[in-house]
C-alpha positions in Angstrom: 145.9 -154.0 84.1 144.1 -150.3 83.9 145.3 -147.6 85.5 142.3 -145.7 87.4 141.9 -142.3 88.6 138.7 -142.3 90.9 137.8 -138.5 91.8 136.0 -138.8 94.9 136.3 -140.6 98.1 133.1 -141.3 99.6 131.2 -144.0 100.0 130.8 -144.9 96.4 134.4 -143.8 95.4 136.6 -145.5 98.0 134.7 -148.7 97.8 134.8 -149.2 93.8 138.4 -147.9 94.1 139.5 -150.1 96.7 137.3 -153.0 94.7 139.1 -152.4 91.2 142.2 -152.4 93.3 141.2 -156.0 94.2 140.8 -156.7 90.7 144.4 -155.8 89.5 143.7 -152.6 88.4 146.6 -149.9 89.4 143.6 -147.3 91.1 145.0 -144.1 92.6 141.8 -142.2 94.6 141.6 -138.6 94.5 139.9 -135.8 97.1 140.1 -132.4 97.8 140.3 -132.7 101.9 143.4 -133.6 103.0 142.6 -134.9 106.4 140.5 -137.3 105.0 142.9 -138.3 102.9 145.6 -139.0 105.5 142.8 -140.6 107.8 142.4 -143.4 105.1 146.0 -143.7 104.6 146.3 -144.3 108.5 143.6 -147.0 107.8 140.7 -145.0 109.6 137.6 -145.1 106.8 135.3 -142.2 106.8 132.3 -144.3 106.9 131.9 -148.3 108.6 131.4 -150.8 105.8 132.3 -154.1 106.8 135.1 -154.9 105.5 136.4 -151.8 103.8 139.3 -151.3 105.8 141.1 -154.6 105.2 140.3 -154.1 101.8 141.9 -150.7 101.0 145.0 -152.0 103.8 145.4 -155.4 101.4 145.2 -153.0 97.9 147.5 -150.4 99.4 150.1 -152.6 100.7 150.3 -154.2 97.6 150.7 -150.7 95.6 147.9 -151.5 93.6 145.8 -148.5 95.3 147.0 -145.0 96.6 145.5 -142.0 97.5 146.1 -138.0 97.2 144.9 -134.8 96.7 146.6 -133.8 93.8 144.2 -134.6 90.6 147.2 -133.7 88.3 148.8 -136.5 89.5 145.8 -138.8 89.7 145.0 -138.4 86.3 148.7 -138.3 85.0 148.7 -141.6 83.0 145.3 -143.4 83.7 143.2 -145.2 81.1 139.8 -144.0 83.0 138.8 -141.2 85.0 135.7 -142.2 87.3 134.0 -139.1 88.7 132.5 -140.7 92.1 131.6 -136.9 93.4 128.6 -136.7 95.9 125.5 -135.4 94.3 123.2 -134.2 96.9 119.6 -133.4 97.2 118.3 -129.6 96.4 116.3 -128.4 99.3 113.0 -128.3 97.7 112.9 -129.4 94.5 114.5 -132.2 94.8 116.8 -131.8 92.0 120.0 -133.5 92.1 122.8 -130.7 93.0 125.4 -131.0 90.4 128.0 -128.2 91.4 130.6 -130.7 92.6 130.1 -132.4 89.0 130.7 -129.8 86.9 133.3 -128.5 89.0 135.4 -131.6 88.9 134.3 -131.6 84.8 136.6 -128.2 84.5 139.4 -129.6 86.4 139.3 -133.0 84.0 139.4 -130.7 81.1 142.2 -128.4 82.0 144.5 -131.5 83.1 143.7 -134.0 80.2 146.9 -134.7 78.8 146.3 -137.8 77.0 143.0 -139.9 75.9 141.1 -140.9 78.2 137.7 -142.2 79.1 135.9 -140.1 81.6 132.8 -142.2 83.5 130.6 -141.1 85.5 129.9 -143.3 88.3 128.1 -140.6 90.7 124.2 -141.3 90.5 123.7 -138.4 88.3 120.0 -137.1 86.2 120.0 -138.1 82.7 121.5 -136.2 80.1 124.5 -135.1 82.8 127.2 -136.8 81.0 126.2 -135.2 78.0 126.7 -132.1 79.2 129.7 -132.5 81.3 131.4 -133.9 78.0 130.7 -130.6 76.8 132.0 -128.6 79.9 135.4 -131.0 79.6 135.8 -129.7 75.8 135.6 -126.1 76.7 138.2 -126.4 79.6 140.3 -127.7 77.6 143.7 -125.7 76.8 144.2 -127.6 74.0 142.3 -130.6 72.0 142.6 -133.7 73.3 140.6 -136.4 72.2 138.5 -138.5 75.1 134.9 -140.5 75.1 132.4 -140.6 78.3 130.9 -143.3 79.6 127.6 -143.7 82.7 128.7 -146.5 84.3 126.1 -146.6 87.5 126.8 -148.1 91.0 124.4 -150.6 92.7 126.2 -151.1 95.8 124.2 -151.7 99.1 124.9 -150.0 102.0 126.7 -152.4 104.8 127.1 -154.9 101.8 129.0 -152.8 98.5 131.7 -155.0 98.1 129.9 -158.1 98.2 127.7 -155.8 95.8 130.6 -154.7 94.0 132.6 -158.4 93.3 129.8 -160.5 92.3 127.2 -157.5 90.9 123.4 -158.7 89.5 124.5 -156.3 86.2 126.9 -154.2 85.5 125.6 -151.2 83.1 128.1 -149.4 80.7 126.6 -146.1 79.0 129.3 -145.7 75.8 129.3 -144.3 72.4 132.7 -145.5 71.0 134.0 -148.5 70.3 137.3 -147.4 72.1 135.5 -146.6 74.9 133.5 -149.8 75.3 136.2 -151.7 75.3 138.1 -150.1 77.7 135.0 -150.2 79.9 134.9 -153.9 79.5 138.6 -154.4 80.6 137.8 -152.7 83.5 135.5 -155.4 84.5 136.9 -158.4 82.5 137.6 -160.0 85.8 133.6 -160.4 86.3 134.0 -162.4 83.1 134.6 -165.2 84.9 131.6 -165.2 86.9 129.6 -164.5 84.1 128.2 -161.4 85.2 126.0 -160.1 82.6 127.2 -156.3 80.8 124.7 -154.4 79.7 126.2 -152.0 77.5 124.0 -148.8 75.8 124.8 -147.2 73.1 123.4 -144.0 74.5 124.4 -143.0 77.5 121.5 -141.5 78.6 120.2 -145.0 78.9 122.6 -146.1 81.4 121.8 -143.1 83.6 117.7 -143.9 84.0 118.7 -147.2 84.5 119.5 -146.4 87.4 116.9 -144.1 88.6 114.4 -146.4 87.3 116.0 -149.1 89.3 115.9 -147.5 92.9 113.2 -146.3 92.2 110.8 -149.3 91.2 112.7 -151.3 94.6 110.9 -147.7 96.9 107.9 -148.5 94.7 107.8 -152.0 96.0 108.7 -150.9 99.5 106.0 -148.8 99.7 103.2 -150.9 98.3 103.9 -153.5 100.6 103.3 -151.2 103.8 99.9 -150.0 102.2 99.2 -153.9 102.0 100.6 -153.3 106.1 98.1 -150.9 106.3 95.0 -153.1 105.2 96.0 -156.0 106.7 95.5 -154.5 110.2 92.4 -153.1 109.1 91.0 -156.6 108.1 92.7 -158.7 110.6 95.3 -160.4 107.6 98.8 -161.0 108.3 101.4 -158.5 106.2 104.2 -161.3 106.8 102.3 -164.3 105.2 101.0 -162.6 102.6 104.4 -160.9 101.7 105.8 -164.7 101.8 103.2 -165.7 99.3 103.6 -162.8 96.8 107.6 -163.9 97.2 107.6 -166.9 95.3 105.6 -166.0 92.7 109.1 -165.5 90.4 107.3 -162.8 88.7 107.2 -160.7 91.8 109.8 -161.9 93.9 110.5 -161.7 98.1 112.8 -159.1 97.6 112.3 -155.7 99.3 108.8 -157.0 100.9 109.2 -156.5 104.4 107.1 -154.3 105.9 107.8 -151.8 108.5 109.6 -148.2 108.9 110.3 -148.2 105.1 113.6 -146.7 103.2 116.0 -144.2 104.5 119.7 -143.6 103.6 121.2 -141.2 101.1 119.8 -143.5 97.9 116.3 -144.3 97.8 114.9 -140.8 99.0 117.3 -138.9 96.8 116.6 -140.9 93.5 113.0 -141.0 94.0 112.8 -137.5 94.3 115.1 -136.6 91.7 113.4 -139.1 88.8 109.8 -137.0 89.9 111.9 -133.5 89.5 113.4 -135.1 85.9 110.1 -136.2 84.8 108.8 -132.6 85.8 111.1 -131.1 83.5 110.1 -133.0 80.5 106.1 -132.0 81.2 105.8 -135.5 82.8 104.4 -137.2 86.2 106.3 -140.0 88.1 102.8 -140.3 90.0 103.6 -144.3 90.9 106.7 -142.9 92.5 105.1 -139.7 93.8 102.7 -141.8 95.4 105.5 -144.3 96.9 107.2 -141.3 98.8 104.0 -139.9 100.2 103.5 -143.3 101.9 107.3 -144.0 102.9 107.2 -140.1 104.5 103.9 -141.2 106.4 105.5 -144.2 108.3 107.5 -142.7 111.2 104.2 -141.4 112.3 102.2 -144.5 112.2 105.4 -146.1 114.4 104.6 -143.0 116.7 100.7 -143.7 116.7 101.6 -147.7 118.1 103.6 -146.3 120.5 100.7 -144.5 121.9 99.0 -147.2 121.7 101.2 -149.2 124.1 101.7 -146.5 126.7 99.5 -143.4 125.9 100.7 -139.8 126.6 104.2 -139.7 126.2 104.8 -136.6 128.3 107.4 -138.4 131.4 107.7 -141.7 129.7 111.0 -143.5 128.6 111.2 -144.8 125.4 114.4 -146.7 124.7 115.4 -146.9 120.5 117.2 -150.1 119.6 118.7 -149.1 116.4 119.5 -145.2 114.7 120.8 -146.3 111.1 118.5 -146.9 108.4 119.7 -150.1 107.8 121.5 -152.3 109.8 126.0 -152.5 108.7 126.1 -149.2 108.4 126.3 -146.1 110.2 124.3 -143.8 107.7 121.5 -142.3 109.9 120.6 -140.0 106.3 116.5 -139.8 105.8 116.7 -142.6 108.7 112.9 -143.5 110.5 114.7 -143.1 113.7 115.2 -139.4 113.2 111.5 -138.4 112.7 110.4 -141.3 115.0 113.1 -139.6 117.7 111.5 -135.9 116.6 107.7 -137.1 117.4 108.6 -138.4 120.6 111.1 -135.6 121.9 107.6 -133.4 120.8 105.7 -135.3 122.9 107.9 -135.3 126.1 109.2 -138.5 126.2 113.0 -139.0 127.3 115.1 -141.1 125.0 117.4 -143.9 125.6 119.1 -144.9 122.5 121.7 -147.5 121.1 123.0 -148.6 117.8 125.8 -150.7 117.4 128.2 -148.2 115.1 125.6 -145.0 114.1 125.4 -143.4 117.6 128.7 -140.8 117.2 126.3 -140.0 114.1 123.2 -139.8 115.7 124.9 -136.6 118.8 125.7 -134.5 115.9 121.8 -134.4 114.9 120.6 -135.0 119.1 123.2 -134.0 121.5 121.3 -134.7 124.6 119.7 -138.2 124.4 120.7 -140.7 126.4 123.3 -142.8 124.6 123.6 -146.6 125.8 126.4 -149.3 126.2 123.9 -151.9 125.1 120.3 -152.6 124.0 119.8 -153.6 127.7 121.5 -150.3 128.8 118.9 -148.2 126.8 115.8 -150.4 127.8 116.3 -150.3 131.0 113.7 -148.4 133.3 112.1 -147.6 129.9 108.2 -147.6 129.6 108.9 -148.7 125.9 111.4 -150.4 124.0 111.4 -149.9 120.0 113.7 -151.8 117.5 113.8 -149.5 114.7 117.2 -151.1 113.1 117.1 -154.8 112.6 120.6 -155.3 113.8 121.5 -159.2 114.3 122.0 -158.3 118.1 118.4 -157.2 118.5 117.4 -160.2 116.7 117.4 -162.4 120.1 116.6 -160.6 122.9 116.2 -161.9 126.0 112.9 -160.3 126.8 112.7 -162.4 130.2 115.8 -159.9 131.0 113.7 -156.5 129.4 110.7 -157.6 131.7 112.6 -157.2 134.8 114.8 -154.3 133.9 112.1 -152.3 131.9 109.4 -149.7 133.7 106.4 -150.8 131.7 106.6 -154.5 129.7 105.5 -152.8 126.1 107.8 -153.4 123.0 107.3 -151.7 119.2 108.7 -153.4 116.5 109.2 -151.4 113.0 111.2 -154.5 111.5 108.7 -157.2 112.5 111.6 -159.5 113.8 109.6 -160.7 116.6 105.9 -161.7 116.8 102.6 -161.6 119.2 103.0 -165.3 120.3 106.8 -164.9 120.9 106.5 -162.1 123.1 103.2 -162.7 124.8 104.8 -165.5 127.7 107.0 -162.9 128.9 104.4 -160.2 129.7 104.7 -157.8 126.6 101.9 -155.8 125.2 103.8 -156.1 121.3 102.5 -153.7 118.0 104.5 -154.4 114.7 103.3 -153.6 110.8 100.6 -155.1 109.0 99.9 -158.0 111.4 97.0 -158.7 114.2 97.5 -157.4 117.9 96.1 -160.0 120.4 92.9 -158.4 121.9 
């Protein structure tokens, strides 16, 4: 058994601290806002993960996780410190802001009473822990000996603790002995499932690995809308030739599913933040350059098939199934639906819009849009229905139900769940990514 401090409760803090918890580990989560800390304890998450909360209930009533806002007594007697801080984009630049970092790197430093290996588990530029290991030194009152460790998450949004219990990797970033093996207790329990540790004796290793990682997935993301792209122009199917790339085990179907692209608070922040590393060393990320100009350039080719369907969109009603960038979660950060919303709202159109747990979310960005019971609720007397989030529920629609409750019979799909010969019997004029529209 470890004893864990995890600074931060966010999304990536709560769920590996409620996660090592589940592992045995005696975790105690630290944050500076109170109320969220007392929201937790009454079992209300900050965020919807599935799962989370009977996770952190089950850890909690067992004493194996607690929560406060006192770092001193966080840190008072744990093995590992995991800085899980958020580290948000710079307008602009791009760069990653570090502030929170290196503010929680002075706090470490003044209240390190004993050794102890500090990790940091925020998605951080490379060289950071270097640095913030020398921050911690200079904060210190006194000498007290300690080691750093990168130690980057993977987790999935609406899957982390899936993600989290049985990982592809896990990557350790040491340069002691002591603190390698500490890291490995941490995660002796994935032992047993003979999860592979990568362990890199420079830490700055560990940290690309995990901008190169989210990075190359956006990369792959984005070539396969360009294929989208030239597949409608020479009358190819995206979705066939996706599935055929897919089992080549070189390429693999991951991550080739054309459509409104990559959103959330992972993929858009890394991607810009390797380009605004690589800038700093005299270098180009163009590949990656290149994959964010196309991602940026999708919500308006999902605006473009709309006017295909219904033309002007000035007095039209346009119905969004789906606000999140991904369905399980309620993260509407760099979402498609906000720009798609944006172009429309420009346009004239009125919104009706539903998403099964983003839409308190999605009023704090638009206030006044229509907000629905039901996917049936938003469609109906709509001129257009678009399924931005591929939710399960929007999966199987009853579109002999939209035909009758609908204005105009004219559906968009940006997840390509459907297809032309499963909509045409019911009336529908259909557009989706990268695949032939019936003449």
């Amino acid at each position: 058994m470890i004893r864990i401090c995890m600074i931060g409760t966010g999304y990536v803090g709560l769920v590996s601290g409620a996660c090592l918890a589940d592992f045995g580990h005696r975790v105690t989560c630290v944050d500076i806002m109170a109320e969220r800390i007392e929201a937790i304890e009454r079992g209300e998450m900050p965020f919807y993960e599935p799962g989370l909360d009977v996770l952190v209930a089950k850890n909690s009533r067992e004493q194996r996780l607690a929560f406060t806002t006192d770092l001193a007594a966080g840190m008072r007697g744990a093995d590992v410190v995991f800085i899980a801080v958020q580290t948000p984009q710079t307008e602009g630049s791009g760069e990653a802001d570090l502030s929170y970092i290196w503010e929680v790197g002075q706090q470490v430093g003044r209240l390190l009473d004993s050794y102890k290996v500090v990790v940091t588990k925020s998605t951080v530029p490379v060289g950071t822990a270097r640095r913030l290991q020398k921050l911690i030194r200079e904060a210190q009152p006194r000498p007290v000996d300690f080691d750093m460790a990168s130690n980057p998450e993977f987790l999935r949004e609406g899957s982390s603790i899936e993600d989290f219990m049985r990982p592809d990797r896990v990557v350790i970033g040491t340069e002691s002995k002591r603190a390698e093996e500490m890291m490995r207790a941490v995660y002796r329990p994935l032992f047993l499932l003979d999860t592979p540790i990568v362990h890199c004796p420079r830490i700055e290793t560990a940290e690309l690995i995990k901008y190169a990682s989210n990075s190359f997935l956006a990369v792959k993301i984005s070539f396969i809308n360009e294929i989208a792209t030239l597949a409608e122009r020479v009358g190819a199917n995206v979705t066939q030739v996706a599935k055929a790339m897919g089992l080549d085990r070189r390429i693999g179907a991951k991550f080739l599913h054309a459509g409104l692209g990559y959103g959330g608070s992972c993929f858009p922040k890394d991607t810009y933040a390797i380009c605004h590393i690589a800038r700093q060393q005299g270098e180009r990320m163009s590949i990656v350059e290149a994959a964010i100009a196309v991602n940026a350039g999708l919500p308006a080719r999902a605006v473009a098939k709309a006017g295909e369907l219904i033309g002007d969109f000035a007095g039209k009603t346009v119905a969004l199934l789906g606000l999140s960038f991904k369905p399980n979660t309620d993260d509407i950060r760099c979402a498609g639906s906000r720009e798609v919303a944006a172009r429309l709202l420009a346009g004239g159109a009125a919104l009706r819009v539903h998403d099964p747990v983003a839409m308190d979310n999605y009023r704090r960005v638009y206030p006044d849009l229509a907000y629905c019971q039901s996917a049936y609720d938003a469609c109906a007397g709509a001129d257009l229905a678009v399924l931005i989030t591929e939710w399960n529920q929007y999966r199987q629609l009853d579109f002999s139900h939209l035909g009758e409750i609908m204005k105009q019979r004219c559906f968009l799909d940006c997840r390509n769940v459907y297809d032309q010969d499963y909509v045409a019997p019911f009336g529908f004029q259909y557009r989706s990514f990268g695949r032939p529209t019936a003449v």
